[in-house]
C-alpha positions, 0 to 999 in steps of 0.5 A, a space after each residue: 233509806 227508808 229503812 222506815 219504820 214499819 219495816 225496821 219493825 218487820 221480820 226484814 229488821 235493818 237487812 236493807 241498810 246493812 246490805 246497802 252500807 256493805 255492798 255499796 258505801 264504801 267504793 273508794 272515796 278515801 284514801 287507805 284507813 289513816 290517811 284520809 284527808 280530815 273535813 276540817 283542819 285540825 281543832 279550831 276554836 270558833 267563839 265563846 257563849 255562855 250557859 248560866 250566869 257565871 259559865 262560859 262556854 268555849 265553842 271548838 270545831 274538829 275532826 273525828 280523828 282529834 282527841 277531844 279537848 281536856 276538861 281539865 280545870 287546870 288546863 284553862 285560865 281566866 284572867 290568870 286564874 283556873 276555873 272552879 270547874 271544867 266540864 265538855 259536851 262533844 257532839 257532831 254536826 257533819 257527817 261523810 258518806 261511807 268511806 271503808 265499809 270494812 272499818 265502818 268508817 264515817 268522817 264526821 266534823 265534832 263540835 266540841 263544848 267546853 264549860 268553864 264554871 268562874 267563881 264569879 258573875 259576868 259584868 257587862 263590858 268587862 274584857 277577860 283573857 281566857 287561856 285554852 288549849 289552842 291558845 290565849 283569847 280576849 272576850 268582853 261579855 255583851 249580853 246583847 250579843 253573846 249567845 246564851 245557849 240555854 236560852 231556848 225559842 222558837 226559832 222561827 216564829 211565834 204565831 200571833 193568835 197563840 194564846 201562849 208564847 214562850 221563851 225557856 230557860 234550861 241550863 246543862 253543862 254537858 259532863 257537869 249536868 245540871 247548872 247550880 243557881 236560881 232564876 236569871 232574873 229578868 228579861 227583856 225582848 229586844 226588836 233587832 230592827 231599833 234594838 228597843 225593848 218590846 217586852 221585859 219581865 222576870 222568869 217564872 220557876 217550872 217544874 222538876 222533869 227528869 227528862 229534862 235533866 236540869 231547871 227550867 224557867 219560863 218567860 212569858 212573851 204574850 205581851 208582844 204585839 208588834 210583827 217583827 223580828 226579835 231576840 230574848 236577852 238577859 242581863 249576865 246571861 246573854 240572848 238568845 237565837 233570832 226569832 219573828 213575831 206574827 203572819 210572816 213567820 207563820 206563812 214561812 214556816 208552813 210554806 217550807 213544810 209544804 214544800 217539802 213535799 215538792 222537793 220529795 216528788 218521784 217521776 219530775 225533775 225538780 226544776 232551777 225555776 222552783 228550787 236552788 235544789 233542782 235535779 232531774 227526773 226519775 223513776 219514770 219506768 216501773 216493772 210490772 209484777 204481783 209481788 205481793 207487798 211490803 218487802 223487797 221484789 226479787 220476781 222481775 216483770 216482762 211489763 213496764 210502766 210509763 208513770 210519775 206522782 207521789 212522794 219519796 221518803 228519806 233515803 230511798 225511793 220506794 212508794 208503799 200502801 202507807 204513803 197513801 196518808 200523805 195525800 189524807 193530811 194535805 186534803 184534811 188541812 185544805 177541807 178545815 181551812 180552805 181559805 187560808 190557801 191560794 193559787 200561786 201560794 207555794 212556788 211550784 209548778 202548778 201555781 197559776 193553774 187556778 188550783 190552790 197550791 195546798 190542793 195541787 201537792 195533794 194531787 200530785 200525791 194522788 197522780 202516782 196511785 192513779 198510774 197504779 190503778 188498773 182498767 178493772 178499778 184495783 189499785 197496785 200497792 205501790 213499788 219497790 226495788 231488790 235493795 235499797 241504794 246507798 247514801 252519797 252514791 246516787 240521788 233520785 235522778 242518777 239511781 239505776 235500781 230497778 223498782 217493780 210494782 206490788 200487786 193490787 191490794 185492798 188497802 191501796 184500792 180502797 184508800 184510793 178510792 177514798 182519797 179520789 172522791 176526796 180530792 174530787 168533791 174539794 177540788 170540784 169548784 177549780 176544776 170541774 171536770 178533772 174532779 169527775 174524772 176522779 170520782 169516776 176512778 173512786 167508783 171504780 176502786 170501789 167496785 173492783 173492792 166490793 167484788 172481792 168482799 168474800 174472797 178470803 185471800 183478799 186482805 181486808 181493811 175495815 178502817 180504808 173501806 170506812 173512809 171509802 165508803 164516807 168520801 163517795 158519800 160526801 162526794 155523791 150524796 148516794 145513801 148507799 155509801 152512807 149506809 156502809 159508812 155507818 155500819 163500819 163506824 159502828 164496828 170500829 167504834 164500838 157502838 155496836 157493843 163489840 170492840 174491833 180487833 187490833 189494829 182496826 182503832 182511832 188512834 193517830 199518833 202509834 202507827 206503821 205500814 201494818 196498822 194502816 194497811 191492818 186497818 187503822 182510823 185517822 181524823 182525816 178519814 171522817 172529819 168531812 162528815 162532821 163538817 160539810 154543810 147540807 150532808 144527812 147525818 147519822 146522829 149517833 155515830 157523828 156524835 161518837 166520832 166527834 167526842 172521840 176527837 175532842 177526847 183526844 184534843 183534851 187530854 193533849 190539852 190538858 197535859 200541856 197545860 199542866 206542863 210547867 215546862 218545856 211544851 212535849 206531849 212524847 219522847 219516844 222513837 220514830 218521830 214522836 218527839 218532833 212529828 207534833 202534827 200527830 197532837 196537832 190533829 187533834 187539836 186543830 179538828 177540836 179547834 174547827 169543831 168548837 171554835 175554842 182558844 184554848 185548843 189552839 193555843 195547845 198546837 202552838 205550842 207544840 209547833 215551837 217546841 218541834 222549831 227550837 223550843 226544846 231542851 237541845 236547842 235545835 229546829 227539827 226542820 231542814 231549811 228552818 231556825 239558826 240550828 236545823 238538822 245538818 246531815 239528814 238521811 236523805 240522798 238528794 241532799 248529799 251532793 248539795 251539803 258537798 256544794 255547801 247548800 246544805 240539806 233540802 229544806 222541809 224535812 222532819 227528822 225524827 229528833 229525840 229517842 230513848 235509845 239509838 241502837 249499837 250497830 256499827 254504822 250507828 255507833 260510828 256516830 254515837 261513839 263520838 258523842 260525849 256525854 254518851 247519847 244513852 246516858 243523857 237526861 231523855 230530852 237531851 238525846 239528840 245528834 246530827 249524822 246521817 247514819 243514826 237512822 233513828 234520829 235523822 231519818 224521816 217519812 212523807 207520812 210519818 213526820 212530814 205530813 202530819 206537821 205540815 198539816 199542823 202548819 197548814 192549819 196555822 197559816 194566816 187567815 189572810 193568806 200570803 204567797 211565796 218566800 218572804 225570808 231566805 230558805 235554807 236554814 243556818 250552816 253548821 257552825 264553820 259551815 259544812 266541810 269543802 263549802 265555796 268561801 261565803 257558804 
């Protein structure tokens, strides 16, 4: 429900969702409030874990009309006798579509963790009978396969040319806090293919970080050199997840990203040919209106549109001014590192056309503003319907809200034009004559924007008409855009001793519809001017643009190195805790730029943090890691958690946030969340469950893109093609409710 960022911020606040969950969640899918069938039958107990040396880690699963388990130390046993503490951490993994909008009822499955602190350390082999509430169970501690939920990694895989590679250690026991102790001791990396130990060292203390909310020890895993697959374990403590080690894993983690793009294309059905995830074609049809942008289109249209091309964002179907970024990243990552992408790379329709795949997903990006485009050059603001639909009641392919065009704008025109002549000059050496046909259309945006330079109902966009104006030049050679290119990098920058207004700045990771349309900058809107071979430069303003880059690659540089702990550079709303490509920009520009190392190993990083190395455990990408994401906010992936698929892979949630709001449809969620999400240690706050918007929702261009960048940039330089590891990511633990048997 894109109930994105920008317009949560704007003067239509939550409106949208709160109509949809009212008007539509709740159309009889349950029976009468209390007599509801539960997801799951009652409390049951999975597995035991552990925490820390001494804390074991009782696993249940229940629904949302159970009362939690005790954490009462009475109320358990461990060899006959009680436990020196108790303490419970509740949290839900599934979340059901609306079933009484009135009560703001949302079924939802918990997973319940009880820690159990003994009064001794674990034994390797020895058996324990543990008395809990849903009965008497035997368990025999194995380090090697006992799950140590502590123990944090990339969950996927580490990059082989990282400089530094990291296991971590961070023990919180829910309602206890932070875990007592000192370092687990050693540690040995263990090759799941002969169970051999490939590296062993001793943990190394981190720093005190009140985000964090517990110790943090970290395990150096530099000195793996074999690709493969491998898990971390600790002697008395446990292992940990899964992970790969080399270009495989790379490969795989930026071919789901990349992918994630396709799984969001509007106007084509997405085919059983290239994906388990399939449906059929939608919003083929646009009503034309001068509905001026960004809100709802009340106004009806006496015109239509034939179209397809771009991207959906999470929950609903609208294509606006500020999805004009996306197309920006994917051509940005292919213009740094255009040998690290391929023809047929990707899986998806276009492969085999002689275009690398990379480009083919920036194009089809492109596709959607070329049918906005009119005969005099303007180019529509995108598309909108009166409201959005609502979750678990249509997909793409079976919505029946009428979308409507926007009127032409100044921000869409010239970030059109831009983005042609960028695609063009790229895709130039493919396919000669379809990048023609793109330049033609850049000049022609060009020119219809120009005409309306003094026209002061025009909304002007000084940082659009900056990039416009360099791609034509780096696709023309015309000194004429290089001049206008020039003049507005002096204003935006500065060189000219005035500082331009609000939001008409370089910033890159703080932005919303308003910034962008208002006039913001971004790496990708003059990194081509720093690097085409042969193009005439300005001195001055290339040597500003480049220290503006490497200023921002440092400073990410810097506080990641003094950060003795868990690799995160924000934690705050909308994506920032868990849309590392925002950094990643940086770094990987400073990286194209100067050939540094250490630029690199900053971005990698910051990727395991966002793929599971990070204080909850948990991989913010659907389809990734043995913890993604289980229920998104994302429409089409309702009927396929129903078939126990689970959610389309390659979306990035927005993960971790300060604060997660009070209203109902929130707090249906939240409320079973123990200890509460606001109270938690910052890095802790994080739960599954479609309606917490500001965790579970996601944008093309605010998380997708920018870590799909980040992961294109990282692919192996030898490139490799299609799945090389199953897609999909790990089931709920239990797996989702209703799901066929071995799902």
């Amino acid at each position: 429900m894109d109930i994105s960022s920008e317009k949560r911020r704007s003067r239509l606040g939550l409106r949208p969702l709160l109509l949809a969950v009212a008007v539509f969640a709740g159309s009889g899918m349950a029976d009468a409030l209390g007599q509801e069938k539960p997801l799951t039958p009652g409390r049951q107990f999975l597995q035991f874990e552990t925490a820390a040396p001494g804390v074991v880690v009782l696993v249940f699963r229940d629904h949302d009309r159970s009362q939690p388990p005790s954490d009462d130390p009475e109320d358990y046993a461990v060899d006959g006798a009680p436990p020196l503490r108790a303490g419970r951490q509740s949290l839900p993994i599934y979340e059901e579509k609306c079933t009484d909008w009135r009560a703001q009822r949302y079924p939802q499955v918990i997973m319940h963790r009880i820690y159990l602190v003994l009064d001794r350390p674990f034994e390797e082999g020895r058996t324990m009978r543990i008395r809990h509430p849903e009965g008497e169970t035997d368990w025999t501690f194995h380090a090697a396969t006992t799950r140590c939920e502590s123990l944090h990694v990339n969950q996927v895989g580490y990059h082989a040319e990282a400089g530094k590679r990291r296991a971590y250690y961070g023990p919180w026991l829910g309602s206890l806090g932070a875990a007592e102790g000192e370092s687990p001791g050693r540690f040995q990396v263990i090759d799941i293919a002969d169970e051999r130990v490939a590296l062993e060292g001793d943990w190394q203390p981190g720093d005190l970080d009140k985000a964090i909310g517990s110790p943090v020890y970290l395990a150096g895993l530099q000195g793996l050199e074999k690709q493969g697959a491998y898990r971390l374990v600790v002697p008395g403590l446990g292992s940990s997840d899964p992970f790969g080690f080399g270009d495989p894993w790379a490969h795989h983690i930026f071919y789901v990203h990349a992918r994630g793009f396709y799984h969001q294309r509007c106007g084509v059905p997405l085919e059983a040919a290239f994906t388990p995830w399939h449906r059929a074609a939608c919003h083929q049809t646009l009503e034309i209106t001068e509905a001026p942008p960004p809100n709802m289109i009340r106004e009806r249209g006496e015109k239509t549109l034939k179209r397809h091309g771009g991207h959906h964002d999470a929950g609903d179907f609208d294509i606006r001014m500020v999805h004009t970024l996306a197309a920006g990243w994917l051509l940005n990552a292919f213009e740094l590192y255009p040998e690290k992408f391929t023809d047929g790379q990707l899986d998806i329709p276009e492969s085999a056309n002689g275009v690398p795949d990379l480009l083919d997903e920036a194009l089809f990006s492109l596709r959607g503003w070329e049918f906005l485009q009119e005969n005099d050059g303007g180019i529509r603001a995108g598309f909108e319907s009166d409201r959005h639909p609502a979750y678990g009641e249509v997909t793409a392919a079976t919505d029946s809200l009428i979308y409507r065009t926007y009127a032409r704008h100044a921000h869409t025109t010239l970030a059109g034009a831009a983005l042609f002549a960028y695609a063009g000059r790229l895709l130039r050496p493919f396919d000669a004559d379809r990048a023609a046909e793109l330049l033609t259309r850049a000049e022609r945006a060009w020119e219809f924007s120009r005409g309306r330079e003094k026209d002061r109902s025009w909304t002007w966009s000084r940082g659009a008409a900056f990039f416009a104006a360099g791609q034509l030049y780096l696709a023309t050679g015309e000194e004429g855009y290089h001049e206008r290119f020039v003049r507005e990098g002096r204003f935006l920058f500065g060189l000219d001793g005035k500082q331009a207004a609000w939001p008409q700045r370089y910033h890159g990771i703080y932005y919303n519809l308003n910034t962008v349309a208002g006039g913001a900058v971004f790496t990708h809107y003059f990194a081509g001017y720093l690097i085409q071979p042969g193009a005439a430069r300005d001195a001055e303003l290339a040597g500003e643009l480049r220290r503006q880059i490497l200023g921002r690659a440092m400073d990410a540089r810097t506080k990641l190195e003094k950060r003795r702990g868990y690799p995160y550079l924000s934690l705050q709303a909308w994506g920032q805790s868990t849309a590392v490509g925002r950094w990643g920009d940086f770094l990987m520009h400073a990286h194209r730029l100067t050939g540094e190392r250490s630029y690199r190993d900053a971005a990698c990083l910051l990727a395991d943090w966002a793929l599971g190395a990070n204080p909850v455990g948990r991989c913010f990408t659907t389809g990734l890691g043995a913890r993604p994401p289980w229920t998104p906010t994302h429409l089409d992936s309702y009927p396929w958690l129903q078939a126990g698929l689970g959610p389309v892979p390659g979306l990035v949630v927005y993960g971790i946030t300060p604060e997660v709001g009070g209203r109902p449809y929130i707090q249906a969620v939240a409320g079973n969340v123990y200890p509460r999400l606001n109270d938690r240690p910052l890095a802790r706050r994080y739960t599954d469950g479609w309606s917490v918007i500001g965790q579970n929702e996601f944008t093309v261009y605010e998380t997708m893109a920018p870590n799909t960048f980040l992961h294109a940039c990282l692919a192996p330089d030898q490139p490799l093609r299609g799945a090389l590891f199953p897609v999909g990511g790990s089931a709920p633990p239990g797996g989702y409710p209703g799901a066929p048997a071995g799902r």
